[in-house]
C-alpha positions in Angstrom: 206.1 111.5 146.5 205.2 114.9 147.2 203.9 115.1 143.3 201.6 112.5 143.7 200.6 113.7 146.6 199.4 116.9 145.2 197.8 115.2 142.0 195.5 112.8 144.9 194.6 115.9 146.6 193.9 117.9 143.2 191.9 114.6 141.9 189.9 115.1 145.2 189.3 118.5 144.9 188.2 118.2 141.3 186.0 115.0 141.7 183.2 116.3 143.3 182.7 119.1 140.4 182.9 116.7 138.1 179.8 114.7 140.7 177.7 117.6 140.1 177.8 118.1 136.5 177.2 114.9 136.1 174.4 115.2 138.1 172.8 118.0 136.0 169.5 117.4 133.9 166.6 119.7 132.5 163.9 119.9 135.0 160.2 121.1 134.9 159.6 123.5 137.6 155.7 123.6 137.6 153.8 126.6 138.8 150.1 126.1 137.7 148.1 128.8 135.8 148.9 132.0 134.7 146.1 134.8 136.3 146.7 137.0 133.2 148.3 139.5 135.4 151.6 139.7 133.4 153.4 140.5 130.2 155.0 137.9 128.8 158.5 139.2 129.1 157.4 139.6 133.0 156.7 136.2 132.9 160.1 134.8 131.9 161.6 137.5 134.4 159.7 136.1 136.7 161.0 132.4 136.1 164.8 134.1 135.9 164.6 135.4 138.9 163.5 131.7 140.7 167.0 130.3 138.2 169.1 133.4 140.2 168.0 132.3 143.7 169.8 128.7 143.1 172.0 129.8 140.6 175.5 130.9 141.1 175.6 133.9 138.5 173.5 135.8 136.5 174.8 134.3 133.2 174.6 130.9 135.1 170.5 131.7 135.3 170.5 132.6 132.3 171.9 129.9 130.4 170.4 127.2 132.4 166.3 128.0 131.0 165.8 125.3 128.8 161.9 127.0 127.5 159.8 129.6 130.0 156.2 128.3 129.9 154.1 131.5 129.4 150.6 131.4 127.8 148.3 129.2 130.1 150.9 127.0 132.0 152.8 128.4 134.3 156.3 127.3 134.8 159.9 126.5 133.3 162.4 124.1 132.2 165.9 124.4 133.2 169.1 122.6 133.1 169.5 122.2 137.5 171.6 120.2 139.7 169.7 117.9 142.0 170.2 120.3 145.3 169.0 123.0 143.3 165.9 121.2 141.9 165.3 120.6 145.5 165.8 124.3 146.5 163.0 125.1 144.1 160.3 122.1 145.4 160.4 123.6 148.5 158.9 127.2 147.7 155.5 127.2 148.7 154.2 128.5 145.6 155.7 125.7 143.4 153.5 122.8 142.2 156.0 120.8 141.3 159.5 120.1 140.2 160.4 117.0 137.8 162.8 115.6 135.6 161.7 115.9 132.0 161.8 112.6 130.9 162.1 111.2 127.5 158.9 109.7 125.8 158.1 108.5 122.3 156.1 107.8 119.7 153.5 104.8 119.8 153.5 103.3 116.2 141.3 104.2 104.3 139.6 101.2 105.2 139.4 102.4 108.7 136.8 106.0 108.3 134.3 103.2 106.0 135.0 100.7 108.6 133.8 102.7 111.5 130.9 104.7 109.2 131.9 107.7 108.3 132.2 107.6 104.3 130.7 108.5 101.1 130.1 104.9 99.5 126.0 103.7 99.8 127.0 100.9 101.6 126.5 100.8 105.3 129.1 99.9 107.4 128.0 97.1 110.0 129.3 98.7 113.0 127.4 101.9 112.2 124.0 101.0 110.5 123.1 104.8 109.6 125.2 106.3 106.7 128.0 108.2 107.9 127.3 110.6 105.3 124.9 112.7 107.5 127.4 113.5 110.3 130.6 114.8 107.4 127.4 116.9 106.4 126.4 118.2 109.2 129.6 119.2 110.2 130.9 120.3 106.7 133.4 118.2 106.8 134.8 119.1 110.2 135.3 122.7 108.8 137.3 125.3 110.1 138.2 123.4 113.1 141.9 123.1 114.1 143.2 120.0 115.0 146.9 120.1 116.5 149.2 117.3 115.9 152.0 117.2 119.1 154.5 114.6 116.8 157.5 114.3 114.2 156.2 116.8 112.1 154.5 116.8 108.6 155.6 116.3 105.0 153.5 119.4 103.5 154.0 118.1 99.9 152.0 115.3 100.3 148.5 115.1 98.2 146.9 114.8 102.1 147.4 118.3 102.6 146.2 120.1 99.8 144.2 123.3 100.1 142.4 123.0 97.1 139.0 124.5 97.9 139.7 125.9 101.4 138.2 128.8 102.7 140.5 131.6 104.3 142.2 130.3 107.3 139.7 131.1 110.8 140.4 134.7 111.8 140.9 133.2 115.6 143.6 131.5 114.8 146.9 133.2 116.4 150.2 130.6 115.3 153.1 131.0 113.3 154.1 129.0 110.2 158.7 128.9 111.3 161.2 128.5 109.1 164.2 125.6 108.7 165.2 123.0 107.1 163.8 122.3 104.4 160.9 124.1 105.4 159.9 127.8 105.2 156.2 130.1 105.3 155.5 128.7 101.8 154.8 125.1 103.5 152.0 125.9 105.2 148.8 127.1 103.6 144.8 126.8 104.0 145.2 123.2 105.2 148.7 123.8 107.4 147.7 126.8 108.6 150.9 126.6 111.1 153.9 124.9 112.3 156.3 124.9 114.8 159.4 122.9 116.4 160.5 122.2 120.0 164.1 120.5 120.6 166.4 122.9 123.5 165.2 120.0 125.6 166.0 117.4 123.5 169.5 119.0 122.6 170.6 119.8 126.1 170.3 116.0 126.9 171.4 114.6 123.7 173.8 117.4 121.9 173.1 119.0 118.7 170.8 117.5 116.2 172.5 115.0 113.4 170.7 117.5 110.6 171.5 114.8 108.5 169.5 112.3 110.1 166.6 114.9 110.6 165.2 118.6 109.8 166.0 121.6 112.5 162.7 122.1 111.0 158.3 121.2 111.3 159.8 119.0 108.4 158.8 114.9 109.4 161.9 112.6 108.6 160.6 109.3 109.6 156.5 109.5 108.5 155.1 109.2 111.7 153.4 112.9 112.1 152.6 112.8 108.1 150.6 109.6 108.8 149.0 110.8 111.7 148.2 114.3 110.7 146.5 112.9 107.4 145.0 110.4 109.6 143.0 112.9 111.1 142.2 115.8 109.0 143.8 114.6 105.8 142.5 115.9 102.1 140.1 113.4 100.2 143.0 111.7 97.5 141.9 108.7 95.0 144.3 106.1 93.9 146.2 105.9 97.0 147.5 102.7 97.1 151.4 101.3 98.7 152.2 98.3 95.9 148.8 97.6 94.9 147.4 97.0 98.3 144.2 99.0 99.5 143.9 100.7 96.6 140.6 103.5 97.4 140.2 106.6 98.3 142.4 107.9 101.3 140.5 110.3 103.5 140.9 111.9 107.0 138.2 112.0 109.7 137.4 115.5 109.4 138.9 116.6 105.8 138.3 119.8 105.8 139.8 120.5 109.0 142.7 122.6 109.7 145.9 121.3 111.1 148.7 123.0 113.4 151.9 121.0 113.4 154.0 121.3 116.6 156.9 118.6 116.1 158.6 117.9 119.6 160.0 114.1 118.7 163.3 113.7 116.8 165.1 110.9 115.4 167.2 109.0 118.3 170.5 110.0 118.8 172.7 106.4 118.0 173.1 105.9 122.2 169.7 105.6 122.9 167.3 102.7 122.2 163.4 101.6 122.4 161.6 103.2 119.2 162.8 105.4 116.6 161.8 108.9 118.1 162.0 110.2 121.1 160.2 113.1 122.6 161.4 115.6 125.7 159.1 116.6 128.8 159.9 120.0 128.5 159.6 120.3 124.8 156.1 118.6 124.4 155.0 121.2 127.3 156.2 123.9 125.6 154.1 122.4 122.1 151.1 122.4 124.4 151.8 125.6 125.7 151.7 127.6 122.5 148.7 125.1 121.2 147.0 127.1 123.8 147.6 130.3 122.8 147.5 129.6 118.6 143.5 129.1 118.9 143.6 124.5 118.5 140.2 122.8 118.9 142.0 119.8 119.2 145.2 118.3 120.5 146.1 114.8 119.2 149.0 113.5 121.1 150.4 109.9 120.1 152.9 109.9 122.4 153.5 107.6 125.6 155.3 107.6 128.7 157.5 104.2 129.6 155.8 103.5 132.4 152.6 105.0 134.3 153.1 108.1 136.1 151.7 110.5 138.1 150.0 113.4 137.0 152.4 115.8 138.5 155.1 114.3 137.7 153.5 113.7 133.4 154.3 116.6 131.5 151.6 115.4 129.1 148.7 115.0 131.6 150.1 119.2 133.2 149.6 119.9 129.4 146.3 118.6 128.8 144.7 119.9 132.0 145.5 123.6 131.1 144.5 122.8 127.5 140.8 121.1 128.7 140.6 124.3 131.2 140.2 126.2 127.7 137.9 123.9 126.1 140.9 121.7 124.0 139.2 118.4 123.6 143.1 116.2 123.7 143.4 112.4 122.8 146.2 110.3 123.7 147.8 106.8 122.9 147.2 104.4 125.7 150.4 102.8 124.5 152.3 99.5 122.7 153.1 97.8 125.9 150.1 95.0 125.5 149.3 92.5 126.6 151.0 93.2 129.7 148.2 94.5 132.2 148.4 98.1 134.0 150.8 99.1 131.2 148.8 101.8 129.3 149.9 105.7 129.2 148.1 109.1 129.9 145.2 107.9 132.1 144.0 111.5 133.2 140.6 111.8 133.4 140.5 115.4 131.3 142.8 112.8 128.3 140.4 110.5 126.1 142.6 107.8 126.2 142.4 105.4 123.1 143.4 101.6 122.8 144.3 100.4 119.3 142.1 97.7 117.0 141.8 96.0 113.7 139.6 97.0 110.4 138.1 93.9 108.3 140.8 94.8 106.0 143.0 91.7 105.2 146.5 92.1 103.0 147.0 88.3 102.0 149.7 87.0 100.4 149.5 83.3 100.2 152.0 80.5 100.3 151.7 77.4 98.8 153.5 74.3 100.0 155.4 71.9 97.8 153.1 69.1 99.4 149.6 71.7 98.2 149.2 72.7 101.5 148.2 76.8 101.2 148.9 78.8 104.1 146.8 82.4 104.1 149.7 84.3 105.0 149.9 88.0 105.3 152.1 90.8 103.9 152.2 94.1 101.7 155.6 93.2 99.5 155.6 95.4 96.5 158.4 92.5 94.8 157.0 89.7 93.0 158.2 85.8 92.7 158.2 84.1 89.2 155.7 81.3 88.9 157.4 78.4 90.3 158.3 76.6 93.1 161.4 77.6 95.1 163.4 75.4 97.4 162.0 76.4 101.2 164.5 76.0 104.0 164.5 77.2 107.5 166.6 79.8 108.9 168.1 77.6 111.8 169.5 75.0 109.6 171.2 77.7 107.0 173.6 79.6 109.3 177.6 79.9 108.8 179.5 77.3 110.3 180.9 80.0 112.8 177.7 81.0 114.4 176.7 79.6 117.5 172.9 79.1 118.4 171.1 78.3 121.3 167.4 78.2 121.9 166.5 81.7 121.6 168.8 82.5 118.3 167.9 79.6 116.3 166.4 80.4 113.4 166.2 84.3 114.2 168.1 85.4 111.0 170.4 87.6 113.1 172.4 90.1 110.7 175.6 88.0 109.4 174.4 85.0 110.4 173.1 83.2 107.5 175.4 81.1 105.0 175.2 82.3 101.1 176.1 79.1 100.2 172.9 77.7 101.5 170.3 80.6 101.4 170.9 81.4 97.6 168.4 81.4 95.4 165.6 79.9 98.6 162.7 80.6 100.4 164.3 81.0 104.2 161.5 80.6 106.9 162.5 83.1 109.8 161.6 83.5 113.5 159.9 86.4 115.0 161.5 87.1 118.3 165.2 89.1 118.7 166.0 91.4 116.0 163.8 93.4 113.9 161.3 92.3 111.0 162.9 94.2 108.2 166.7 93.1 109.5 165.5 89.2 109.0 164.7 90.1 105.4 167.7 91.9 104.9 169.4 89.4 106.2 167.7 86.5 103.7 168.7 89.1 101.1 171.8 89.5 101.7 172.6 85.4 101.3 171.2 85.4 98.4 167.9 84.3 99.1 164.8 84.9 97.1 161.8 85.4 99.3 161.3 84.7 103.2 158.5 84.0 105.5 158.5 85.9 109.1 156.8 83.2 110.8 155.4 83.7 114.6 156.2 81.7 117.7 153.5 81.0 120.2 154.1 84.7 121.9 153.0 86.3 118.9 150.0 83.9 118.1 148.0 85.5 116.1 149.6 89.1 116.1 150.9 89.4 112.4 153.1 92.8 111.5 153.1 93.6 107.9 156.4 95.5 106.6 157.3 95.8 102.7 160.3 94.3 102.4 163.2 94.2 100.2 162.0 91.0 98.7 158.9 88.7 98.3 157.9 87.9 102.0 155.2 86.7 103.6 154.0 86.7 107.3 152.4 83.2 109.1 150.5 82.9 112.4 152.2 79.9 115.1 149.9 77.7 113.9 150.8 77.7 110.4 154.4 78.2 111.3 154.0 74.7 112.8 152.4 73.1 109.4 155.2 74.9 107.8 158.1 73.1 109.9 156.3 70.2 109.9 156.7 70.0 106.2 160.4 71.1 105.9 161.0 68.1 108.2 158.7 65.5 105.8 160.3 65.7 103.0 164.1 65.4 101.4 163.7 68.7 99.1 160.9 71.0 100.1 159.7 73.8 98.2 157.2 77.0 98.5 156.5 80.0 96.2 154.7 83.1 97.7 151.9 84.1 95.9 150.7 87.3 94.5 149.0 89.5 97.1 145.6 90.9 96.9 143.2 92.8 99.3 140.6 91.4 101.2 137.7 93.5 102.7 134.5 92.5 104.9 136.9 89.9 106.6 134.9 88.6 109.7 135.9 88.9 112.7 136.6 92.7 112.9 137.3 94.5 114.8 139.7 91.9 117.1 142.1 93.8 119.7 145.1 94.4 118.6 148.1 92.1 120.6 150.2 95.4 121.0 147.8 97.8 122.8 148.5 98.5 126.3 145.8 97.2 129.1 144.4 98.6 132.0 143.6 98.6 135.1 144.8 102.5 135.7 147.3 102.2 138.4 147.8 105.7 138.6 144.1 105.7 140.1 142.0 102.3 140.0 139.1 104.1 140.6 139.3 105.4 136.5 138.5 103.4 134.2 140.8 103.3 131.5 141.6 103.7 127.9 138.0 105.1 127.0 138.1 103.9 123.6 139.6 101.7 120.6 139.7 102.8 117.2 141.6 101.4 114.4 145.4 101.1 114.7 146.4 98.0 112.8 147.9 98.2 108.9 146.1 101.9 108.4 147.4 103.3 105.3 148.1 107.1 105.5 150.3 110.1 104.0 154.1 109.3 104.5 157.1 111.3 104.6 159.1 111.2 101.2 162.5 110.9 103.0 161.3 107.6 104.3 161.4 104.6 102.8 159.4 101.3 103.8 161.2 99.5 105.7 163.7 102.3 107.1 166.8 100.9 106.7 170.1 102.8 105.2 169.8 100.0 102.0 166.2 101.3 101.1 166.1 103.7 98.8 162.9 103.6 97.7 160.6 107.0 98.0 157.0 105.7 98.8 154.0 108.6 99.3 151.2 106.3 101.4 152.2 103.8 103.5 151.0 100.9 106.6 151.6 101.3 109.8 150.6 100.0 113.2 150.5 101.0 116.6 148.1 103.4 119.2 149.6 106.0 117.3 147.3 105.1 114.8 144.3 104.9 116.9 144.8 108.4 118.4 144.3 110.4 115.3 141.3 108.5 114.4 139.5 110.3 117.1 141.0 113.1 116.9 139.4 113.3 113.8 136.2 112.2 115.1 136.4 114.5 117.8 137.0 117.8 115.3 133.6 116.1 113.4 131.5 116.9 116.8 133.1 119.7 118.1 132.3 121.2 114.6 128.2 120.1 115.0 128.3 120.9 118.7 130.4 123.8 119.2 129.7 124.7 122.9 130.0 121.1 123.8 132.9 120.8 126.6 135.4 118.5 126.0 134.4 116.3 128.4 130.7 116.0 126.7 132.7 115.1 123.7 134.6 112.5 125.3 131.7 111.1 126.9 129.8 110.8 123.5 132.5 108.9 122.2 132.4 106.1 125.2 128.7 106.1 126.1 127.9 105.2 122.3 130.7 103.1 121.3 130.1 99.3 120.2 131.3 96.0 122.6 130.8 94.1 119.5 131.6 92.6 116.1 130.5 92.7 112.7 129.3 89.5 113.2 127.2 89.9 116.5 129.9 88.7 119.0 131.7 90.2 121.9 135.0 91.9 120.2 137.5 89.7 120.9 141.7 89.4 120.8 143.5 88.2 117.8 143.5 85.0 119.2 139.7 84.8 119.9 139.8 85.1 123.3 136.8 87.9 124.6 138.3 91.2 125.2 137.3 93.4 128.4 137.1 97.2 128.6 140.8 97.0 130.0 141.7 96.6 126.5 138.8 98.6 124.4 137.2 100.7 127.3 133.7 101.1 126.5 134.2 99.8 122.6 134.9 100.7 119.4 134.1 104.3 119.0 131.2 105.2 116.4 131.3 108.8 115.3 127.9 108.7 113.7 126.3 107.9 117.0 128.3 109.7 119.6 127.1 112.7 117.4 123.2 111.9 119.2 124.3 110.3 122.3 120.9 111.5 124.2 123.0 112.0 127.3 126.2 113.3 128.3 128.5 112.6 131.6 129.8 116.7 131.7 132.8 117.7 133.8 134.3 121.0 134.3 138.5 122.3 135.0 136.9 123.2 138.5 136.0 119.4 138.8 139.6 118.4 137.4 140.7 120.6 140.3 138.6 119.0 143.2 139.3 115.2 141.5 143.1 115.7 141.9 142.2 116.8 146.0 140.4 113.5 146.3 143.5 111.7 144.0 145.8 113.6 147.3 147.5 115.9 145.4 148.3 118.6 147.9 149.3 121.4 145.7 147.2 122.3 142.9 147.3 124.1 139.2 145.0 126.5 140.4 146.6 128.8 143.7 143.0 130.0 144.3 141.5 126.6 145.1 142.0 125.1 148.2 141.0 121.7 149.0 138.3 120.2 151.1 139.5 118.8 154.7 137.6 115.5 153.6 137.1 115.2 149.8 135.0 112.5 148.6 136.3 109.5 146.7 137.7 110.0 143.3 134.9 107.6 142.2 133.0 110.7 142.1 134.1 112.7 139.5 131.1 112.3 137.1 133.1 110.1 134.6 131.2 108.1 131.8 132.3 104.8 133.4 134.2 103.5 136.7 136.6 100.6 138.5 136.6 100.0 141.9 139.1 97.6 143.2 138.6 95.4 146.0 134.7 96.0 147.0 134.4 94.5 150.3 131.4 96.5 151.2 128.3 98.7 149.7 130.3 101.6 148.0 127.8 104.3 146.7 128.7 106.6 143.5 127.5 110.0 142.6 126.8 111.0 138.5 124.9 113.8 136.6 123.9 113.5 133.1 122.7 116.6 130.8 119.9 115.5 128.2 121.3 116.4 124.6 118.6 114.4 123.0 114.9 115.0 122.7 113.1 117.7 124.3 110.7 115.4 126.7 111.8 112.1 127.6 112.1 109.3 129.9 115.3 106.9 131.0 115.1 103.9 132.2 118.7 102.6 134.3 119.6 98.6 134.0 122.5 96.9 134.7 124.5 94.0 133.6 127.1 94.1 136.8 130.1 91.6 136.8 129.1 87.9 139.2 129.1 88.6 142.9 127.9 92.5 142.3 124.9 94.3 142.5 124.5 97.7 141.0 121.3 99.7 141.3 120.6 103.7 140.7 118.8 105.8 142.6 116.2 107.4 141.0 116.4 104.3 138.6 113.7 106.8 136.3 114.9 109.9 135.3 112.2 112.4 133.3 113.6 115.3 131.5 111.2 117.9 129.9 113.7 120.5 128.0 117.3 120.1 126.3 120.4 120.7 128.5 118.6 120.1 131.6 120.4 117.9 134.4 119.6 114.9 136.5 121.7 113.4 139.4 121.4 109.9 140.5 123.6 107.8 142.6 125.0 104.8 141.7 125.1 102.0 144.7 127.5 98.6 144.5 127.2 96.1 146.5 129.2 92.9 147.0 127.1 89.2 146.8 127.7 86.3 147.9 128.8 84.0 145.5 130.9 81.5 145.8 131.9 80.3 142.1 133.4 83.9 141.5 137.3 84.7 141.9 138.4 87.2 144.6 140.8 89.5 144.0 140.2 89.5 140.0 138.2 92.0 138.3 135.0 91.3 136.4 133.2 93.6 133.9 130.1 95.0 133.3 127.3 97.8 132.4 124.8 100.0 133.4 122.8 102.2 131.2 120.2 104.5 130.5 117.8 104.3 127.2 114.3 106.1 126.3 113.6 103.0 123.8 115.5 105.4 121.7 118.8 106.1 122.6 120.9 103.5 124.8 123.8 105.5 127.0 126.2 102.9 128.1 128.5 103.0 130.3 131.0 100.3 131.4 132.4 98.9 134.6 135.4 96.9 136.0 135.1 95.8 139.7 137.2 93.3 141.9 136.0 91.5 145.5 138.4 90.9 147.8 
């Protein structure tokens, strides 16, 4: 008795120790900017000596900093118990304290597609040759584009340095060694690379170095597709299995790239995505982007859900980055076609929504009955020329597997019966389970070739995957036909036919299903993403430790490769941003950005509104102000400018109370956030007159005269005042106001939001700028 007595008592004492370390996690304790008044090794002192006041011990302190922020942010990460994250929130000179959260990754044709290539045809998007702008900037030369991803594969073609000139004497990074990966990796093209992972280890344990480099080495492909994305070499004859054979080409080729890889393969306990990317570690990328000399910071990388900017290690990041004139472009996200899903909707981010080229991958299957279906897919395997017997996945599973409505006809792993999958054609479900499992699956039973055939939630959205056997991909509709046939007839057959590329296919570009929407819930007053560029089936440089379809059966070592996502989208202006930054040096970033929205395209190449893949009209919650254009928003005429110091007075009219910068202190009454001179603006729920301050800076011609007009959603009137604006030298500034006004009308919906325009054009250029308002 007295025994167990004492092992309760112990149990008690010893519980609430094991309570606390369970409670501990790595936070962000954010301090703003660095004055410049201190070493760096009195920086990190500085941040110890914060870890001893809640800290136990010395060594405790000590071994608790996760990474000690010291170029332009100021702050730390540290491994802290709740009560002592706490303690440190409520110093008066702390910004903020956070948990560093866990983020991932979001993921030829397209540079001709938007105008920017060598060919003498004309794109339709962009009328003027795109020739002029890669000339004008010499190729985006000498301008450093940093890539905050999975790393690079530096063998690849894309990153040849062939013809480089010494790398730019302001540049200030390293080139650090691992696996796999030493100073012999990077060169005139890589001019650096780094790794960030004490974050990722303290949550997750040691790295599987079998599953990943300790190293700027990429595993998986996704920061060697969007690095050459952006800056990659000019390589012919890249191809993946025939498909979109050309030239492969970055936005700005001649570009230099820093690679700071902050996302690691997922540990086997955690799920959603294949990477996943610390707070504290991406901060710390940022950090030393700052201080290595970048231009530009491409970032496809997303948050799970919106959050504030205090609390977004991304958005702290970009801030300090913009204050030193780091033009940085984010993924809006995968999370479509949700609305008020979309990621990193600062105002100092160009945030970037993802679309289609008029690219098509076909791979046709024909029907026993004659019927052809245009299906889609990039299989590198080939059927014979004959007819196969076509059966579908629901009515082929073992005896022992139970269905229901939303596993029948999934192709599960283990589900499907060898005795009557071998040697078919098994149509398969899109739904549970992933793409490249199904066809493992039809593989494994034997069968010869499958089709991944949507339901009506995917529509039109098609993914395209090389499988490990002929395989083609159908929209609902013909998945319908499809079934319809199978059920006709006693013994129905198909054959997939050989593939073949498709340009100039019309509509393009359409929206792609995956991109994640506005409105900006983290302030509905910013209209957000900015842009779309294209981030469906690019074909890029791809690691050689990663085969197509990523599972442990595929062995195959492929150099370019597809992919999909607003990771895609991201490095495509990226690229397009090094192109101006390189023909407009002592443009800000926020010029740049503004460029890029104020010039971009709201439709088609054949004359219509861009649309979604299933035809339905897109709004700017989905493309912003369009399809970006590089070739124009090098000549926008005017520009929307904003400074760090207006960053700083937006987040006192957003209600932050404590601010990046200690020296600034917020108005008593700041004005709406509607007023940071933005390139475009939402305002929810207009119930009365609601008038809008903007300056634009002529970049154009020297004399010249702009005329406003507005194309305001129903129920909304939207008029500037001056409505003329004369400007008689370059970089001079105007200010007008903007005043909306609600209407009565009685055939619009309250309490939905309608789009719209306003711009400014000398009969020359046209400076657009769109608008998303709701009436109560």
């Amino acid at each position: 008795m007295n025994n167990n007595f004492s092992l309760i008592f112990s149990l008690f004492l010893f519980l609430p120790l094991l309570a606390s370390c369970a409670q501990k996690q790595v936070y962000i304790v954010y301090f703003g900017e660095h004055r410049g008044e201190k070493a760096l090794h009195e920086i990190e002192e500085t941040h110890h000596s914060y870890l001893l006041s809640v800290k136990e011990t010395e060594e405790d302190a000590r071994a608790s900093l996760i990474h000690s922020y010291k170029h332009s942010i100021n702050g730390f990460s540290a491994v802290l118990t709740p009560d002592e994250a706490s303690k440190l929130s409520e110093l008066e000179e702390v910004v903020s304290v956070v948990p560093s959260k866990a983020h991932t990754v979001q993921t030829t044709r397209s540079w001709e597609f938007v105008g920017l290539n060598e060919a003498k045809e004309p794109s339709l998007l962009n009328p003027r040759m795109g020739d002029e702008v890669l000339l004008k900037s010499k190729y985006g030369k000498n301008v450093i584009i940093g890539m905050i991803d999975t790393g690079v594969w530096p063998e690849s073609r894309s990153f040849s340095d062939e013809g480089m000139g010494p790398v730019p004497k302001s540049w200030k990074g390293i080139c650090q060694s691992g696996d796999a990966f030493n100073s012999s990796h990077c060169n005139k093209k890589i001019i650096g690379a780094r790794y960030y992972i004490k974050d990722y280890e303290q949550q997750f344990g040691p790295l599987n170095r079998t599953a990943d480099f300790l190293s700027p080495r990429d595993v998986g492909g996704h920061g060697t597709h969007t690095a050459s994305t952006a800056a990659g070499r000019r390589v012919p004859t890249a191809a993946r299995g025939g498909y979109a054979s050309g030239v492969a080409s970055g936005g700005a080729p001649m570009a230099r790239l820093a690679i700071y890889k902050a996302c690691w393969v997922n540990p086997p306990n955690v799920s959603g995505g294949i990477n996943t990317c610390m707070d504290a570690d991406m901060l710390a990328a940022i950090d030393d982007a700052i201080a290595d000399g970048v231009h530009v910071l491409s970032i496809s990388i997303v948050t799970s859900t919106p959050t504030n900017y205090t609390d977004d290690g991304i958005a702290i990041g970009a801030l300090h980055a913009v204050k030193h004139n780091i033009v940085v472009v984010c993924a809006a996200g995968n999370s479509g076609p949700t609305p008020a899903t979309l990621s990193n909707p600062a105002p100092w981010i160009i945030t970037v929504g993802a679309s289609s080229v008029d690219r098509e991958l076909s791979s046709p299957l024909l029907l026993g009955n004659g019927t052809k279906i245009m299906g889609q897919g990039i299989t590198s395997y080939k059927l014979k020329k004959k007819m196969y017997p076509l059966v579908y996945g629901g009515d082929v599973v073992n005896s022992n597997v139970a269905q229901n409505v939303s596993t029948i006809g999934q192709c599960l792993p283990n589900t499907l019966s060898p005795k009557k999958v071998r040697g078919k054609i098994v149509l398969c479900m899109r739904g549970l389970g992933l793409g490249v499992e199904k066809g493992l699956e039809v593989k494994r039973a034997g069968g010869v070739g499958f089709i991944l055939a949507n339901n009506k939630v995917y529509g039109n959205d098609i993914t395209l995957v090389d499988h490990l056997l002929p395989q083609t991909g159908v929209i609902y509709d013909d998945t319908l036909r499809i079934l319809r046939y199978i059920n006709s007839t006693k013994s129905p057959t198909a054959t997939i036919m050989p593939g073949k590329t498709i340009l100039h296919k019309k509509p393009a570009p359409t929206m792609a299903q995956f991109t994640s929407q506005g409105p900006n819930v983290i302030d509905l007053n910013i209209l957000k993403p900015d842009v779309t560029a294209p981030g469906v089936d690019i074909l890029a440089a791809w690691s050689g430790r990663s085969s197509p379809t990523g599972l442990p059966e595929d062995h195959r070592v492929i150099e370019y490769y597809f992919d999909s996502g607003t990771s895609m989208a991201t490095p495509h202006v990226a690229g397009a941003a090094a192109l101006l930054r390189a023909i407009r040096p002592k443009w800000s970033s926020a010029a740049i950005r503004s460029a890029l929205i104020t010039t971009a395209e709201t439709k088609n190449n054949i004359g219509q509104p861009i649309s979604d893949i299933n035809g339905i009209p897109a709004t700017p919650f989905q493309f912003g102000a369009g399809h970006f254009r590089p070739t124009k928003a090098a000549d926008p005429g005017l520009v929307y400018d904003a400074s760090y110091t207006d960053y700083i007075f937006y987040l006192c009219s957003a209600g932050y109370k404590k601010l990046n910068n200690t020296t600034f202190k917020c108005p008593n009454s700041p004005p709406s956030t509607l007023d940071l001179n933005y390139p475009s603006f939402a305002i929810p729920n207009l119930n009365r007159t609601v008038t809008i301050k903007r300056t634009v800076t002529n970049v154009g011609s020297k004399k010249s005269l702009y005329f406003f007009s507005s194309r305001p959603p129903l129920g909304v009137s939207v008029k500037a005042n001056p409505s003329i604006l004369h400007f008689s030298h370059v970089d001079q500034k105007k200010s007008f106001t903007i005043t909306v006004s609600p209407r009565h009308d009685p055939t619009v919906k309250k309490n939905e939001y309608g789009f719209g325009w306003y711009t400014w054009t000398d009969g020359y250029y046209v400076v657009r700028s769109p608008m998303a308002i709701s009436l109560v």
